[in-house]
C-alpha positions in Angstrom: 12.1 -19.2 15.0 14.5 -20.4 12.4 14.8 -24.0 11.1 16.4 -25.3 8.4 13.5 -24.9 6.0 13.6 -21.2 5.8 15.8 -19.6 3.3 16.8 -15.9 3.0 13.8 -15.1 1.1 11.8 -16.7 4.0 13.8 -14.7 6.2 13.4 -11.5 4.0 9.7 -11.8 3.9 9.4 -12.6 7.6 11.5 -9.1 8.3 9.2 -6.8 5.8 7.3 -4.0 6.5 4.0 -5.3 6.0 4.7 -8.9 7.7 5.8 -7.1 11.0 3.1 -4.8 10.8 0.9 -7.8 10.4 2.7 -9.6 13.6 1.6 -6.2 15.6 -1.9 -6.1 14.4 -2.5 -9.5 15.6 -1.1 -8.9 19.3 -2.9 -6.0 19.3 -6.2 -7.9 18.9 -4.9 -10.6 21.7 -5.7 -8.6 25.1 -5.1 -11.8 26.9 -1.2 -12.4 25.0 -2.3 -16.3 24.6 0.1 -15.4 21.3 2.7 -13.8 22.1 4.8 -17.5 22.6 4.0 -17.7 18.7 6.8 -17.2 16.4 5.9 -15.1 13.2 5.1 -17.7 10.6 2.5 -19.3 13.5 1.3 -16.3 13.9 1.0 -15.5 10.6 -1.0 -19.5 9.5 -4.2 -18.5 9.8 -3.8 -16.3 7.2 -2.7 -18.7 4.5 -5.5 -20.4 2.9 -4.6 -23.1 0.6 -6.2 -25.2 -1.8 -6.4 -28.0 0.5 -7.6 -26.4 3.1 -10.5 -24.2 0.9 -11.8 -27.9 -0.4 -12.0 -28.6 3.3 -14.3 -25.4 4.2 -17.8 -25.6 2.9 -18.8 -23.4 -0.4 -21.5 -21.8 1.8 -21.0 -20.7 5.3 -21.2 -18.0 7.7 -17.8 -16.5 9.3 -17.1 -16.4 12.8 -15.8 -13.8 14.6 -12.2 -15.1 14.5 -12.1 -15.0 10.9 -13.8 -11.3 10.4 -11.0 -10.3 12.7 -8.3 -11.5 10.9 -10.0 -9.4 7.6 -9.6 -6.6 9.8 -6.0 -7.3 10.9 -5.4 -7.2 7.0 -6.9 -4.5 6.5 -5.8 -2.5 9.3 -1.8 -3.1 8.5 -2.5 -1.9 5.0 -4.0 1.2 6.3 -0.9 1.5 9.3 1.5 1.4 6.4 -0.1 4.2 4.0 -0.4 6.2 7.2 3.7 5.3 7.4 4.4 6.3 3.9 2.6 9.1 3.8 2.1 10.8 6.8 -1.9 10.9 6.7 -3.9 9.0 8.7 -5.7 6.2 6.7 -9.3 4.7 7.9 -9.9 1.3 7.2 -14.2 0.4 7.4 -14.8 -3.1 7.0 -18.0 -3.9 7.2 -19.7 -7.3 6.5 -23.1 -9.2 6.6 -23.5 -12.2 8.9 -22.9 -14.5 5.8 -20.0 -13.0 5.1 -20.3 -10.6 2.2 -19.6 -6.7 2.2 -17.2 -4.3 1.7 -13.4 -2.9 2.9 -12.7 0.2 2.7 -9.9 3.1 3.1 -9.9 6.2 3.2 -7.3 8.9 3.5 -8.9 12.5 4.8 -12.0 12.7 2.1 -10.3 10.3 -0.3 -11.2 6.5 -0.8 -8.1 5.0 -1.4 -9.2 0.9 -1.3 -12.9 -0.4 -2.4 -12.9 -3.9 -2.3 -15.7 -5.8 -2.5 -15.9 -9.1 -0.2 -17.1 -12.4 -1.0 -17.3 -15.6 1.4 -15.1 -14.2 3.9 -15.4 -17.3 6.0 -12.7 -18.6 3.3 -10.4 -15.2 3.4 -6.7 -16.0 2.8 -4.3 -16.3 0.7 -1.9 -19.3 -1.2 1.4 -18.1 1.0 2.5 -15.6 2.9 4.3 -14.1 -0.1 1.4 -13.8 -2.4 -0.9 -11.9 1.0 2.5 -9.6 0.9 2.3 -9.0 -3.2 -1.2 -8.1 -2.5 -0.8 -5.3 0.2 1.9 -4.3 -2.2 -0.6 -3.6 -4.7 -3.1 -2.2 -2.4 -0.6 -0.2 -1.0 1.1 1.2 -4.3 -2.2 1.6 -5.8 -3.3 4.1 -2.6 -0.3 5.9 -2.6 -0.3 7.0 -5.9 -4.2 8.0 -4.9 -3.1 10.1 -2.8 -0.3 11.8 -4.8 -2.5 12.7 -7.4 -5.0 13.9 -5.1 -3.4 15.6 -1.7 -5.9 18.2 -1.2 -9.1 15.4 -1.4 -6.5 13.4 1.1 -5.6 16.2 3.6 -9.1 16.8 3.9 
């Protein structure tokens, strides 16, 4: 699993929260286990979307079913670590248009703590792993203050 390109911050990401939580979401979704020989970071590709590779993926174009799971997996970690933090369970609806456009949303009891709006999901990623981790960071901090400020609306 190591070589001798990782660092510590490598290593540090690979060992946070969110990145194991994403590691479980994805076995989850493999009934079969045709990943579970993948190491983390392999595991973890699909989700990092590059410049290179966007210019390779057509402006226009409908997302398979592969691709609206991996949305999902995002999605559904998020949600698995407000649940974590605080101790309500949080819903995550992601629902989506055969063309790839829709919305994500989570909720926690009666509150909506995540509206995102999607947009050519057949492209969904992000530039590293680091950056996907900053952004369930803010999705994540964002929600939980939600919820502080509103616990009855969230123990609904």
């Amino acid at each position: 699993m190591t070589d001798s390109n990782t660092t510590d911050a490598d290593e540090g990401l690979l060992q946070s929260a969110f990145v194991l939580e994403m590691v479980r979401q994805m076995r989850a979704i493999d009934p079969y286990g045709q990943s579970d020989t993948l190491a983390t970071r392999e595991l973890l590709e699909p989700f990092v979307m590059t410049k290179e590779k966007k210019r390779e993926l057509p402006i226009i174009g409908d997302p398979d079913e592969i691709v609206v799971a991996r949305v999902k997996v995002f999605y559904n970690a998020i949600s698995a670590m407000i649940e974590a933090e605080c101790g309500l369970m949080a819903v995550p609806l992601v629902n989506l248009t055969h063309e790839g456009f829709g919305r994500a949303i989570i909720t926690v009891g009666k509150l909506v703590v995540m509206d995102r709006t999607l947009r050519d999901v057949h492209r969904f990623g992000f530039p590293s792993l680091s950056k996907m981790k900053d952004e369930a960071d803010k999705i994540l901090s964002v929600a939980l203050a939600l919820v502080g400020e509103h616990p009855r609306v969230a123990g609904l």
